[in-house]
Structures are given as structure tokens and as C-alpha cells.
C-alpha positions, 0 to 999 in steps of 0.5 A, a space after each residue: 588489781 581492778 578489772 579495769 587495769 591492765 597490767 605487763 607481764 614478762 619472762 622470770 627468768 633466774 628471778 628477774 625479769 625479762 621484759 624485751 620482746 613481742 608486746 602482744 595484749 591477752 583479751 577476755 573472750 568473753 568480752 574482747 574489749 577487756 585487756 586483761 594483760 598486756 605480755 611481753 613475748 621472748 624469743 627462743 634465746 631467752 628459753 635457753 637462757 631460762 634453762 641455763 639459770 635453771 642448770 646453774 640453780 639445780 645443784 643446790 635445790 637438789 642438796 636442799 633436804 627433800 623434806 624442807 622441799 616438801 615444807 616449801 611445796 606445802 606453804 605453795 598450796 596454802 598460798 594458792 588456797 589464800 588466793 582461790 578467789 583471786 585466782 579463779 577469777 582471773 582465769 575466768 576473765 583470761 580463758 572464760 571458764 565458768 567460774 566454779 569450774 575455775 574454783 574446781 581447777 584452783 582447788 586441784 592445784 592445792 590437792 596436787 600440793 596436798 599430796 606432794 607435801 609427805 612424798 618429801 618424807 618418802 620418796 622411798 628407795 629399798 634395801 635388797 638382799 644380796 645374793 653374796 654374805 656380808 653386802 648390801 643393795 639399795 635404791 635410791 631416787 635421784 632428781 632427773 636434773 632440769 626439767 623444761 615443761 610446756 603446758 597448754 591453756 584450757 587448764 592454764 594452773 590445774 595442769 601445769 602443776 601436775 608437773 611443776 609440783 613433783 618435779 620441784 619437790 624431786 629436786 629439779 629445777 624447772 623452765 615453764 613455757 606457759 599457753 602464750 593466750 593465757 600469760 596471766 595466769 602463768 604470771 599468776 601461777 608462777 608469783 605464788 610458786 615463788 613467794 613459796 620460797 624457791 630459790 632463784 632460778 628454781 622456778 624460771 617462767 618464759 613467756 614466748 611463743 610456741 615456736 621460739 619455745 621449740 627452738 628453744 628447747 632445740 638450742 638447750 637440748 643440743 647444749 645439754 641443759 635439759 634433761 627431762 621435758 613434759 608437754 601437754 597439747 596436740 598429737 602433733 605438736 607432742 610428736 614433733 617433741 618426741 622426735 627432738 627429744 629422741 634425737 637426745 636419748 630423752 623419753 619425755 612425759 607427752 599428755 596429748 590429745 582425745 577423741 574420748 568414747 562414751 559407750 551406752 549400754 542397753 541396761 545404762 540409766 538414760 538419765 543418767 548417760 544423758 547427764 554425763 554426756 552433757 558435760 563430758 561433751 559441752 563443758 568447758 565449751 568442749 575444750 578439755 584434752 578429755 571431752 567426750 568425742 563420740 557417744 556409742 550407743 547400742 541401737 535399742 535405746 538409741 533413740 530415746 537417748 537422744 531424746 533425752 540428750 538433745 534436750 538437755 543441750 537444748 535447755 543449757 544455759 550458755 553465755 557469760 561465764 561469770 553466770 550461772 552456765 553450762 559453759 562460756 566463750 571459746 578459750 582464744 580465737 584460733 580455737 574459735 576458727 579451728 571449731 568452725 572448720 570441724 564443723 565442716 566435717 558434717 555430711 549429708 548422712 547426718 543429723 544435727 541437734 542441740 541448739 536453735 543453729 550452728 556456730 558463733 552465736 551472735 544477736 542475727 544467730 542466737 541462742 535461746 537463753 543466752 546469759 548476757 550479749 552475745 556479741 561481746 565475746 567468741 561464744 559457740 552453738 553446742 552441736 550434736 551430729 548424730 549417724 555418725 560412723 567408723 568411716 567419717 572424718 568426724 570420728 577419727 579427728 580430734 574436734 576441740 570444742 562444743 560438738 559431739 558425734 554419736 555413733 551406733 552399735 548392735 553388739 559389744 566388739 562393734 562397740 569396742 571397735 568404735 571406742 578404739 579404731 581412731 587411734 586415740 587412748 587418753 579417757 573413756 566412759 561406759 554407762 551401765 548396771 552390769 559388772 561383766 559389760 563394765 570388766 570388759 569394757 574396762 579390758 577391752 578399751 585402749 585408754 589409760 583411763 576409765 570411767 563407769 557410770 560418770 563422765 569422760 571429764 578426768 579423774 581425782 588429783 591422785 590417780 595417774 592421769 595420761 594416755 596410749 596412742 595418739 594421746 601420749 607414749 605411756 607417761 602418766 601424772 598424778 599421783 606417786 606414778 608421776 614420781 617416775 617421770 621427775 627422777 631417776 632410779 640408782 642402785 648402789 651395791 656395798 661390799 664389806 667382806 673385805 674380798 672381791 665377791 663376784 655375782 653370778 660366780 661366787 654364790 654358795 649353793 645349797 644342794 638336796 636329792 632332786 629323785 627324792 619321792 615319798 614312799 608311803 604307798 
């Protein structure tokens, strides 16, 4: 497909289209004058009926052998390494990410596959002594049956296959509501995941808004379809889910927002701190669930931080995302809207820094070193507000975008208060040299991860990867944890002595002399 066409896309639904709907077009923000696809948006009754396919379809996944489901997980990857280019380059062209990071979270979708391809020969259960003679215990792992996945945009194909990969290789059928900004890539994403083999209804993909995805999955939940839902975006969102699956006896797997620390030490490498800060607060124009919300410096070397820091940001190049940059175009313009009212949240007691002014950089409000016209697309001023405090509305609130706050502390606790009281537990950064202050840290922070000496941004495609708090109930992807949230675990007892052996009652019993003391003296 040339850049020039403009291409449908709709919902696949037990593997056929569904094209009635909303026509709504998908504009490249970094050039709005770009269509990049025009996408048929359905409505909730076509998320149920999405989830129907996917319960008549399961049945016969489920008795597929879980190793030829790992076969048919393992040709996904190689189709998504075959198409990296093309793939990149769309999501670049839908979201405006700088090209090598969409290269990166191309990459990451083939490393999730890379590493789900063997959990099909293992899927380990147990064998476990019985406490009686002549029975035997085991454990199995059973697919938890449907599985209806929600996923945001900043990550439009890394993130939704941290639950489409494990769910499908457990045995599960999926519904997959994709950003409705970026249905390009949902359409892209789910071609490839079909051409892997996946029987029809397997894979359904449902292009629709966010409300009609929750009465959707309402109507579904209610009629019994669903049995395990996953949701990546806002705290608030993600608790409106909690609440709906809850009222089903459903737990499901919430990966939600971050107000992120980054904490600098006195003995940190500045340099270092100040380059980790960049791109944990800057990259991907701030817009990553793991940005980097405030840097906690310790007072002694706050100042020269933020020379080196301010300089950075001043000196990065910002623009066409196709060029060398550190960060392009806001995703969608409702994030562009949402950025400028966080800007709001900047008071009198604080000072900006990190760029020639604040907000949309146009021709009348430009950047120094901008990569290409500003004006074609929703480009940003990256903000530094430095003062910064415990008290401020911009520390407590997710900002999803390029601004970052800085905040001061005196001694370690000071620091750990401010790195937990907003409420927030997804990522974390301490930078230092001294292994007591980093064990601490690590002990002391609420979030699910951490890093020492690198940056907020994540972690490899095998570590689990979620967060406490506001951002998620504990549910983890990635990795073989992530097995726990895609199956179910059943014991199975076997008794072959021929009689009824009750536990608890019929165990033999060994018995020695408690009073029994050396004498040996």
C-alpha cells in the first residue's frame, strides 16, 4: 500500500468482516493532512457478538495440542519479523513515533512470540505426594476460556501482544478492542496474527469506540461469554473495569497509569541521571504509561542537575518523526488538548525550563531545531517545572505528555514519601553508586518495577511487567507470570487402593519419644 492510498478497515469478527458502523478517518499527527485509514467503528452489539464467535471457537482451540499452538505462535513472530519495516512504518505514520522506537516496539512483539513459542512444550503442572498410600496428586493448567482485551495506542502492537500471545498460546480465544486512534495497526496486527494460522473466531478484532467496547463487554459479561478481561489505559477507566468485572466474580489483569519517580542521589553520576531523564520524561513525547513523572533530586546536587538536564532538553531535536528525533507529534489530538490543560497545573512557585516557550510549537511558537514544519502536525514544547512539591496538583496527576516536574529532598525517607505518596506504583528509577541507597530504594518504593541507574521507560520482554495502586491490582504481563492471568489452575486427586481413603482422617502416623534427651554429660 502506497502512502498516498487510503485504505477501509473494519471489524473481523469469527473471520469475517464487519463493516457497518461509524466511518470515522485515522490522520497522521504529524502531518493531519495525511489519511492514513479510513475505519469503520461498530457498535457494542458487534463486541458481543465478537465474544459469541470467540465462545463457539474456543472448544476446539482449547483441544488443539499446546504445542502446535506454540508452532502457530512461533510462525506469528516470523511474520511480524518479515514485516518490521512495513509495520514500523505504519505505526509511525498512525501514532508518530520516532521510527526506531517503532522498530524497538516491532522488535518486542517478535521477542514476546520468541519466548512463548517453548511455554507450548511446557506449561508445567506437578505431580505431588499424597499424604495416603497408593494415590497420586497433580496439577494441571487449564485455559481460562475467553479472554476480551482492551488496549490503548502509545504501544498499538507492543502492548497488545503482552496479551494476545499468552492468552492464545494457553488455549484461549480472544476479542481485541484496539485504540480507536489507531485502527491501522489493529488491522495490521491482527492480518498478521491470522496469516499465522488461527482458526476462525480465535483471533476476533472489534473496531469500536471506548463506550460501546464497555457495554459491550457489559452485555457479554452479563450473557456469560467472558471469562478473563485485560485493559491497559487510565486509572479511571481501568476502575470502572474492575467495578463491572467484580459485579461477575472476575479478577481481571489492569495495567494503568504512572506518575513514575526518578530519584537522584548525591553520589548519582549527573551525566548519567540527566541522560536517563531525557528520555524517561521526553520520549515518546512523554506519552508512555512509564514516563517519568517527577525527578527527586537530593538538594546538594540539585542545581548542577538541572543545569545539565535543562540543557539537554534544550538541545533535543524535536519534529518529524521520520527523522532523527528525540520525539515527534502527540499520538491523537485529544492528547494534545489533555497536555495543555496540565499545563495549567503550573504555579506561581515554579520555574520552567527546556524549551524557547510552552505548548503547541507552530511557526508564531517555535522551537529551535525543529525537524520539519511545525505547523503540519500536534507537536509539543517539552516542559520542565522545577519547585515542585508534595502539595502541587502536578505532582499528584498523571501528566501524559512532555512535561516533567522536579522535586527536592534533604534526606532518603523525604525521598521515598515523594517517590510513593501520589498513589501511583507502575515504574521507578533511583540513580546511584551505592548499593545500601539502591537495596533500600528497591524495598521502600511502592512500584512493581524498578530501575538503578537506567531509565523509568520499562523492562525486557520477559520480566513481568505491571503495577500497585492506581496503577493496576497487582496483575503482572510478561514473562511466565503473565501464564497466571491467561489459565486456571486444576488439582486432580487419584485414588487406586481400591477403598475410600479419607485425608486429614486415614494417615498413618509415626510415633518416637518426644522426652528423649542425650545423656552424655
Amino acid at each position: 500500500m502506497s502512502v498516498t492510498e487510503t485504505r477501509s478497515v473494519a471489524s473481523i469478527i469469527g473471520g469475517r468482516v464487519r463493516d457497518g458502523g461509524t466511518r470515522v478517518e485515522s490522520r497522521n499527527p504529524a502531518n493531519l493532512d495525511e489519511v492514513v485509514c479510513e475505519a469503520v467503528l461498530a457498535d457494542a452489539g458487534a463486541f458481543a457478538d465478537a465474544c459469541s464467535a470467540a465462545r463457539a471457537a474456543q472448544p476446539g482451540w482449547a483441544a488443539t495440542p499446546a504445542p502446535v499452538r506454540g508452532k502457530a505462535i512461533g510462525r506469528i513472530g516470523r511474520l511480524v519479523e518479515d514485516n518490521k519495516e512495513a509495520l514500523a512504518r505504519l505505526l509511525t505514520r498512525e501514532i508518530g513515533k520516532p521510527y526506531p522506537e517503532s522498530l524497538g516496539e516491532v522488535q518486542e512483539v517478535v521477542d514476546t512470540c520468541d519466548f512463548f513459542v517453548s511455554e507450548g512444550r511446557r506449561l508445567y503442572g506437578q505431580t505431588v505426594p499424597s499424604e495416603l498410600p497408593d494415590k497420586q496428586l497433580f496439577t494441571f493448567r487449564n485455559p481460562v476460556g475467553v479472554a476480551a482485551i482492551i488496549t490503548a495506542g502509545n504501544f498499538p502492537v507492543a502492548v497488545p501482544s503482552w496479551y494476545l500471545v499468552p492468552a492464545l498460546l494457553c488455549g484461549n480465544a480472544v476479542v481485541w478492542k484496539p485504540a480507536e486512534y489507531a485502527p491501522a495497526l489493529g488491522q495490521a496486527l491482527t492480518e498478521l496474527f491470522l496469516a499465522g494460522g488461527l482458526p476462525d473466531g480465535v483471533l476476533n478484532l472489534v473496531q469500536c469506540d471506548g463506550p460501546s467496547a464497555f457495554e459491550g463487554l457489559e452485555r457479554a459479561l452479563s450473557d456469560g461469554l467472558v471469562d478473563k478481561v485485560g485493559f491497559t489505559g487510565s486509572s479511571a477507566v481501568g476502575s470502572r473495569i474492575g467495578e463491572l468485572c467484580g459485579r461477575h466474580v472476575q479478577s481481571p489483569c489492569l495495567e494503568l497509569g504512572g506518575k513514575n519517580p526518578l530519584v537522584v542521589m548525591p553520589d548519582a553520576d549527573l551525566d548519567l541521571a540527566a541522560e536517563g531523564s531525557l528520555f524517561s520524561g521526553f520520549g515518546t513525547a512523554g506519552q508512555r504509561c512509564t514516563s517519568l513523572g517527577t525527578v527527586i533530586v537530593h538538594e546538594s546536587v540539585h542545581d548542577e542537575f538541572m543545569r545539565r538536564f535543562s540543557a539537554l532538553v534544550e538541545e533535543a531535536a524535536i519534529g518529524d518523526p521520520f527523522g532523527e528525533v528525540l520525539y515527534g507529534p502527540m499520538i491523537h489530538e485529544r492528547f494534545y488538548e489533555r497536555f495543555l490543560d496540565w499545563l495549567e497545573l503550573i504555579r506561581d512557585h515554579h520555574s520552567v525550563s527546556g524549551s524557547s516557550a510552552t505548548g503547541r510549537i507552530t511557526a508564531d511558537n517555535p522551537r529551535a531545531g525543529f525537524v520539519g514544519d511545525p505547523d503540519a502536525g500536534l507537536y509539543c514544547h517539552p516542559t520542565i517545572v522545577d519547585g515542585v512539591t508534595i502539595e502541587d496538583d502536578l505532582y499528584r496527576i498523571e501528566t501524559f505528555g512532555p512535561i516533567v516536574g522536579v522535586a527536592t529532598f534533604g534526606d532518603f525517607d523525604e525521598a521515598i514519601e515523594l517517590a510513593n505518596a501520589h498513589g501511583y506504583g507502575l515504574s521507578s528509577a533511583i540513580y546511584t553508586n551505592d548499593p545500601k541507597s539502591a537495596f533500600r530504594f528497591r524495598s521502600g518504593v511502592s512500584a512493581g518495577m524498578v530501575s538503578v541507574n537506567n531509565s523509568t521507560s520499562g523492562a525486557e520482554a520477559h520480566l513481568p511487567f505491571g503495577g500497585n495502586g492506581k496503577s493496576g491490582n497487582g496483575s503482572r504481563q510478561s514473562g511466565i507470570w503473565v501464564l497466571d492471568q491467561f489459565t486456571r489452575w486444576q488439582s486432580l486427586n487419584w485414588d487406586y487402593a481400591g477403598k475410600l481413603q479419607k485425608a486429614q482422617m486415614d494417615v498413618a502416623e509415626l510415633t518416637g519419644d518426644a522426652g528423649f534427651r542425650l545423656a552424655w554429660d
